[in-house]
C-alpha positions, -999 to 999 in steps of 0.1 A, spaced: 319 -245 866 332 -217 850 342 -214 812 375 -208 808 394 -198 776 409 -228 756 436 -222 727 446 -240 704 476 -244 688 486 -239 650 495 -269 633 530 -269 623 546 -302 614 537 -332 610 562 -340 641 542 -317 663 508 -332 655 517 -366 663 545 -367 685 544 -330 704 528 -321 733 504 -293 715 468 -299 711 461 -287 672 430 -303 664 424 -309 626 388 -300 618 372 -305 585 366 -283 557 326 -275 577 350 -272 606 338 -300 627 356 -326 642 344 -364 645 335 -376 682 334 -408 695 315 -414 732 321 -443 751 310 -456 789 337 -443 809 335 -477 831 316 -502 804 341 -492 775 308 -494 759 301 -468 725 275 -446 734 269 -422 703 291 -406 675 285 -368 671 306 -340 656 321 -306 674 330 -275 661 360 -252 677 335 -239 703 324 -274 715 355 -287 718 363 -260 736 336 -258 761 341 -296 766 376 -291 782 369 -261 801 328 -272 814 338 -312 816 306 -318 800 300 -330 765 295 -301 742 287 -313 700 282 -292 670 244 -306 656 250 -311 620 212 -307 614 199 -284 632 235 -265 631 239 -253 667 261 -259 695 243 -285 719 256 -290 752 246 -330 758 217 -333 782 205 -297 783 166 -306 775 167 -339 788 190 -341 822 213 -367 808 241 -347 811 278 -367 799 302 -355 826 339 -359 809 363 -386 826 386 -384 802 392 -369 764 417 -383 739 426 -374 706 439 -396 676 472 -396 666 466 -369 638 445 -352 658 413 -352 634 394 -375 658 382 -373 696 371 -398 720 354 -392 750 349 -412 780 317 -404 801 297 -405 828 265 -400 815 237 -388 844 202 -411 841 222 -438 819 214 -430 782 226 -408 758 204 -414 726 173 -390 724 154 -420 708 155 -435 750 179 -461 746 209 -464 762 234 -457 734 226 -451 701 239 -480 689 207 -503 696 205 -522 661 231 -547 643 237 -551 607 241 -589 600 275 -595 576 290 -625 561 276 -655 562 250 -644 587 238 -621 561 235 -646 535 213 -664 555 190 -639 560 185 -620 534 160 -615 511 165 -602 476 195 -578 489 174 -563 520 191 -557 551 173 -562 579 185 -549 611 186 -569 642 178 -554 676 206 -552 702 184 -532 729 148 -536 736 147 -514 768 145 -479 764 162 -464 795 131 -431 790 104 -421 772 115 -393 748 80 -381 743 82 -376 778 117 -356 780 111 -340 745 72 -339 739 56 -345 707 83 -320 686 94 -337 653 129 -354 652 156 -328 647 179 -352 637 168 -374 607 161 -367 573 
């Protein structure tokens, strides 16, 4: 598909931002702009990522899932290396326009590079379930997903983690 130019629009008045029928995204002072994935069908939250201007951009002209990677500090177009492309259904913005969500299709069924499904694979216990099982103030997480949908080693070889630390 062809990349075609996206503008957008100043940001004017507070009426325009929430109400109008411009798209003036507010990005941060890095210039990035939170991103919330989701399952198009599932409803289910996939990943959280950031874009700049550019991936935003590319996302509405490509249809595929473009994020700015806050580590490694490059444009990364979502399932380039590993096939697992996110094919847009549908992109919304918040009301004050500092916040996207997507809605995917996501080609081979996982979008976390650690080979599970979605990224969010582990649960924090709160409240009184907390209580109950901690130890000295130590959170211990509690596994959601067991099944990793791939291998990464497999997709991504033995190269060290570009995301953590």
């Amino acid at each position: 598909m062809p990349v075609v130019p996206v503008r957008f629009q100043a940001r004017k008045t507070i009426e325009q931002v929430e109400e109008g029928d411009d798209l003036a995204p507010r990005f941060d002072d890095r210039g990035l702009i939170t991103v919330v994935t989701t399952d198009a069908t599932s409803g289910e939250v996939l990943m959280q990522g950031y874009m700049n201007a550019e991936a935003l951009q590319l996302t509405i002209s490509t249809a595929e899932a473009h994020y700015y990677s806050r580590s490694r500090q490059v444009l990364w177009h979502k399932g380039a290396t590993s096939g697992l492309v996110q094919s847009v259904r549908e992109l919304l913005v918040d009301d004050d326009q500092d916040c996207i969500w997507l809605r995917v299709d996501v080609a081979g069924g996982a979008s976390c590079h650690v080979g599970y499904r979605s990224c969010f694979y582990r649960k924090v216990p709160v409240g009184s379930e907390f209580v109950a099982k901690q130890v000295d103030g130590h959170v211990d997480l509690e596994w959601t997903d067991t099944e990793k949908v791939f291998d990464p080693e497999d997709v991504y070889g033995d190269a060290p983690n570009p995301t953590i630390l």
